[in-house]
N, C-alpha and C positions, 0 to 999 in steps of 0.2 A: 370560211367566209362568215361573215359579220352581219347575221341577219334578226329585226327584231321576230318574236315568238307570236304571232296573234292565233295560231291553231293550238297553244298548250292552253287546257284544260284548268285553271288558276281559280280555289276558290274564294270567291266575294269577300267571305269575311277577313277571311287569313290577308288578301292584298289590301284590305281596308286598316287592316293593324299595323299592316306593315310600312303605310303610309301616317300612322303615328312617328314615325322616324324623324320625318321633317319640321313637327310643330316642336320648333324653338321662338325662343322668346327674343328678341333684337330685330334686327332689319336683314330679311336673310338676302335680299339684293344688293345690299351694300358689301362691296370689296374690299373695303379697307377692313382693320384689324381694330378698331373701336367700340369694343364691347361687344364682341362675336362669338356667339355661342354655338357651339356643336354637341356632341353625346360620344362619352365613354363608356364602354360596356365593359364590365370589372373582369369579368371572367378571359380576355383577352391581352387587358393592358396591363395589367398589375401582375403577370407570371415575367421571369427573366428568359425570354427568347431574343433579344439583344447582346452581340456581341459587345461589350464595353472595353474601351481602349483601341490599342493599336496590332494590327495583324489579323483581319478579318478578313481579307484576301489572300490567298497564297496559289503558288502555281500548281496545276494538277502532277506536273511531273513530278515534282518534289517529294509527294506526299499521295495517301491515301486518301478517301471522304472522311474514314473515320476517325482520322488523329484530326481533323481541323472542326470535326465537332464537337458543340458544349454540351455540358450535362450542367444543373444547377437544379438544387434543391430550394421547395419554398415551400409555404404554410398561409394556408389560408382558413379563417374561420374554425382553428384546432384541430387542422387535418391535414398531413403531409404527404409533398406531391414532387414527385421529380420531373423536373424540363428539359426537353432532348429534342436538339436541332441540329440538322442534315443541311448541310450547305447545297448554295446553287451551284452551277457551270455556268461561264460565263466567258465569251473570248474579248482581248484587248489587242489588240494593233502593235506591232514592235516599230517603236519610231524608225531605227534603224534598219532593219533588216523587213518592214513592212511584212510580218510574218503574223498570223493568227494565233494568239496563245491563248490556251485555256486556265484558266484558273475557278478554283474552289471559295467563293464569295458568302459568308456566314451575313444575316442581315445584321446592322451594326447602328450606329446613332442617326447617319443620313436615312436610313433607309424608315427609322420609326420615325422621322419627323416628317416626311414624305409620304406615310403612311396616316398620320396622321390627319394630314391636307387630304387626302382621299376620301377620311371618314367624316371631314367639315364637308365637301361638296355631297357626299351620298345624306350627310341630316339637312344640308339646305337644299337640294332638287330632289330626294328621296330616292327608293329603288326603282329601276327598271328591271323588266323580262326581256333575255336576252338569247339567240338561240348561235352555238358556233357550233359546226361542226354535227348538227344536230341534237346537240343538249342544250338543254335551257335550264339557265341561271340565272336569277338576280342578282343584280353587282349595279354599279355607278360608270355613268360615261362623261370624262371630261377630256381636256387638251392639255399639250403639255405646258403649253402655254399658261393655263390656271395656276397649275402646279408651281410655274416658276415664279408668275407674280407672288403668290403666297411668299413662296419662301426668302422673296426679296421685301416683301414685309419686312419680316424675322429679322431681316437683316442676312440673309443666308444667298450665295454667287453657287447657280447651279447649273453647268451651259444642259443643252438637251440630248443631249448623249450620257450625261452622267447621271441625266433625272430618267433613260431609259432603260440604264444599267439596274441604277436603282429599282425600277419597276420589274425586272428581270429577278433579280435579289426575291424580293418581296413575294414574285410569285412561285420562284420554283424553289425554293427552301423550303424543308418540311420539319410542324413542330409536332411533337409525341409528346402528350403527358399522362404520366401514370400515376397514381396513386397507391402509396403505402401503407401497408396494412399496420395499423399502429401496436397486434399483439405478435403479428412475425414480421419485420423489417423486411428479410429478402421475400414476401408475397409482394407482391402488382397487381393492380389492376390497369392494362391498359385505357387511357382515352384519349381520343384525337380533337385537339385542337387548331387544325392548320382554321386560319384565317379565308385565305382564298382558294379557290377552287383552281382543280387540276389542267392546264395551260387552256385559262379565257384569262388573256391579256391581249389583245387585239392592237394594234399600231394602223391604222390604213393609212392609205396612200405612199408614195414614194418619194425621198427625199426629207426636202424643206418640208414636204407637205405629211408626211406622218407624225401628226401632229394631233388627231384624234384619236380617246384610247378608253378599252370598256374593260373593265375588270370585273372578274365573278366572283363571288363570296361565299365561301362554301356553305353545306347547312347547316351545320353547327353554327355560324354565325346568324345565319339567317333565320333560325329556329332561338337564338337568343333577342334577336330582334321584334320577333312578332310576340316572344314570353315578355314583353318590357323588361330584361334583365341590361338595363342602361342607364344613365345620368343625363343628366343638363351638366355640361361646366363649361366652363369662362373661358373658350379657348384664347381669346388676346391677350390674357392674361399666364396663361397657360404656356406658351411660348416665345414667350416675350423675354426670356431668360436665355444668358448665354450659354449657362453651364446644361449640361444632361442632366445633371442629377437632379439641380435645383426645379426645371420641369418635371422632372418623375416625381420630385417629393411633394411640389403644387398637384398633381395628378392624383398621387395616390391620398394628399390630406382633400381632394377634394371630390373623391371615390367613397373613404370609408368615415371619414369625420362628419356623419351624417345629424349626428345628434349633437354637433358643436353649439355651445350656450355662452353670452356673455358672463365674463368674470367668472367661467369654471374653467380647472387646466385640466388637461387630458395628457398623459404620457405616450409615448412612440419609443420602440426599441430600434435601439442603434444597430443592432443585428436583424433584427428583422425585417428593417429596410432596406437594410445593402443586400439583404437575400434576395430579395423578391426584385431589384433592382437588377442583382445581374455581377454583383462583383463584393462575392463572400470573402474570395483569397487573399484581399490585401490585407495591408496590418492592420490591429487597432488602430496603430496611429495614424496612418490616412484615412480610415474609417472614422474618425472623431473630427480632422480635419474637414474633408468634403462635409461634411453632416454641418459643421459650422458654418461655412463659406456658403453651404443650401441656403440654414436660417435666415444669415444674415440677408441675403437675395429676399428671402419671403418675408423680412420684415421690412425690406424698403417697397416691394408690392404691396405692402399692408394686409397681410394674411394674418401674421402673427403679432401681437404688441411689445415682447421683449424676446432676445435668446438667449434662455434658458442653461445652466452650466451642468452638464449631465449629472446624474446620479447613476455613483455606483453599483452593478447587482452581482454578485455571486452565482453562477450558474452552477459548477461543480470544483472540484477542490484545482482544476487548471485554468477553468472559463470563466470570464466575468461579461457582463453587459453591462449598456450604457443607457439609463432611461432620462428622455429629454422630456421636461413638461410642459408643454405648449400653452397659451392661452390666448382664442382666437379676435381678432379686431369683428368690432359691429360691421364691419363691411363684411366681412367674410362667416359671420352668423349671415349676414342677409341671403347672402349669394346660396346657403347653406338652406332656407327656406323657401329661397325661390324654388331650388331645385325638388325639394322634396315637395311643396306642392304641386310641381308640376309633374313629377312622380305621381300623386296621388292622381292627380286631373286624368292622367294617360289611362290608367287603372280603370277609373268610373267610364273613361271611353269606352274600352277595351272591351269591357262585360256589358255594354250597352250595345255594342257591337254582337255580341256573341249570343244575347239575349232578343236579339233583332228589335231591339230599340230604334235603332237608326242604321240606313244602311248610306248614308253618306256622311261625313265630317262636316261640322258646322264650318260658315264662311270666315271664321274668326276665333280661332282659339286663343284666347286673350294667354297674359299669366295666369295663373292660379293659386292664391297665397293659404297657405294652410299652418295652422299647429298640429299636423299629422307629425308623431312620434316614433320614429323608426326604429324596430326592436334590434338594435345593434349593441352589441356590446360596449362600452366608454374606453374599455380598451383601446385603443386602435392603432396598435405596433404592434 
């Protein structure tokens, strides 16, 4: 059962930080996709727990869990990390024979963009305490109904059975990441990154009418949340794009191209974003393609001012890479400022919070425009 928490013990400040989630900069009541801002939290979106391509479903008979799970290695901030996802179960209806069959469902492109709609509605209405079963979690409660208008934004046809499939995917798939020891390869260190918490997905009511649905986030997320380890970014922007990739590359350059400046280029590696993306195995040569077919997307968005014709790098005497040198449009410096001062603004909350400055949020947190300087690398592939 589906009940809110008011006897868990929640303290003040921690639930007052954690309502820093929802001040975004736009109109958070407006529905449409017109300049609609939500929050990326890096340490979740930019690892490859996405199946990419075709065959993320397959039948349980067939097969084991563990042959239809990925492994994918990635790097982040010059530290390497392996990604290990556990598909869900999941049954589907045999048109014919009206038989219940189970299959093995790895979360895949619908399910991150579906996912993504969750984490717009949890920065525009913020977390709730939620108690199922007798745990209490915070997580986000919406309909399926939100969900689908969103994605009919997008341009995206999702009836409600596929957008609860999808919600099924999402919650019972588990990701494991480990990190590797950079002076012994086979050391690990385990760390668990699953997103949501262990089965708080709630559907009430019956039929037509299950149609209300509360999802829990586990603490890893929820402890990334209250550290402001997040972004502001542009999400009508963000998914506005047909292609997968072309969204992940607007994501990821609007994750770590913190320090982007007019008239400087910044290089991105051709491998290290199809790592971190989810699809190291193909050749170079669809690896150079897609990467083009991205640009070209992100330069009719007005992200980037021209695409760039890679340069070649030598990795070892069989590897080579591909370095593309970007240079970002004044629109996409702006977008880059805003975000970082509202980064900053979160911050002077946060410790003013902590410092019992204030124990409630001003009625109005405007933008916040800053020259705060993010010690990021210029690297950023």
């Amino acid at each position: 059962m589906l009940t809110s928490a008011p006897d868990f013990k929640v303290d003040p400040k921690e639930a007052l930080k954690l309502r820093l989630f929802e001040v975004l900069d736009g109109d958070k009541y407006d529905l449409s996709l017109d300049r609609k801002y939500s929050n990326s939290i890096t340490s979740i979106d930019l690892i490859p727990r996405f199946f990419r391509g075709y065959g993320a479903v397959k039948p349980v008979a067939d097969l084991a869990s563990n042959t239809v799970s990925i492994s994918n290695n990635f790097s982040i901030q010059g530290k390497n990390y392996t990604c290990r996802v556990q598909p869900a179960v999941i049954q589907r209806v045999d048109r014919k024979t009206k038989e219940k069959i189970e299959f093995y469902a790895l979360p895949s492109d619908a399910e991150e963009l579906i996912e993504k709609v969750i984490f717009l509605i949890a920065s525009t209405n913020g977390l709730e305490r939620k108690s199922i079963g007798g745990i209490s979690r915070y997580g986000t409660s919406f309909s399926l109904y939100e969900i689908k208008k969103y994605l009919q934004l997008m341009g995206k046809t999702k009836s409600y059975e596929q957008i609860r499939e999808s919600l099924t995917i999402i919650r019972d798939s588990k990701t494991r990441i480990s990190q590797i020891d950079q002076n012994n390869p086979k050391r690990r260190a385990e760390i668990t990154h699953d997103v949501w918490s262990d089965a708080v997905l709630e559907l009430e009511g019956n039929g037509r009418g299950r149609d209300r649905c509360y999802i829990g986030f586990s603490d890893f997320v929820v402890q990334e949340i209250s550290n402001l380890s997040y972004r502001q970014i542009l999400f009508s922007r963000l998914t506005c794009y047909g292609s997968t990739f072309s969204r992940y590359l607007d994501l990821y350059l609007s994750s770590m191209w913190t320090s982007a400046t007019i008239d400087r280029k910044e290089p991105i590696s051709l491998l290290r974003i199809m790592e971190s993306f989810g699809k190291p195995q193909v050749s170079i040569v669809t690896k150079r393609r897609d990467m083009r077919a991205a640009l070209l997307d992100l330069l009719e968005k007005n992200v980037i001012k021209t695409v760039p014709s890679p340069i070649k790098k030598r990795i070892n005497d069989e590897e080579f890479d591909y370095l593309y040198y970007l240079e970002p449009t004044d629109h996409f410096v702006e977008e880059m400022i805003i975000s970082n001062g509202k980064l900053k603004g979160l911050k002077s909350l946060s410790r003013k919070i902590s410092e019992d400055e204030i124990s409630e949020l001003p009625d109005k947190v405007g933008r916040v425009y800053s020259d705060f300087a993010c010690e990021n690398s210029h690297i950023i592939g």
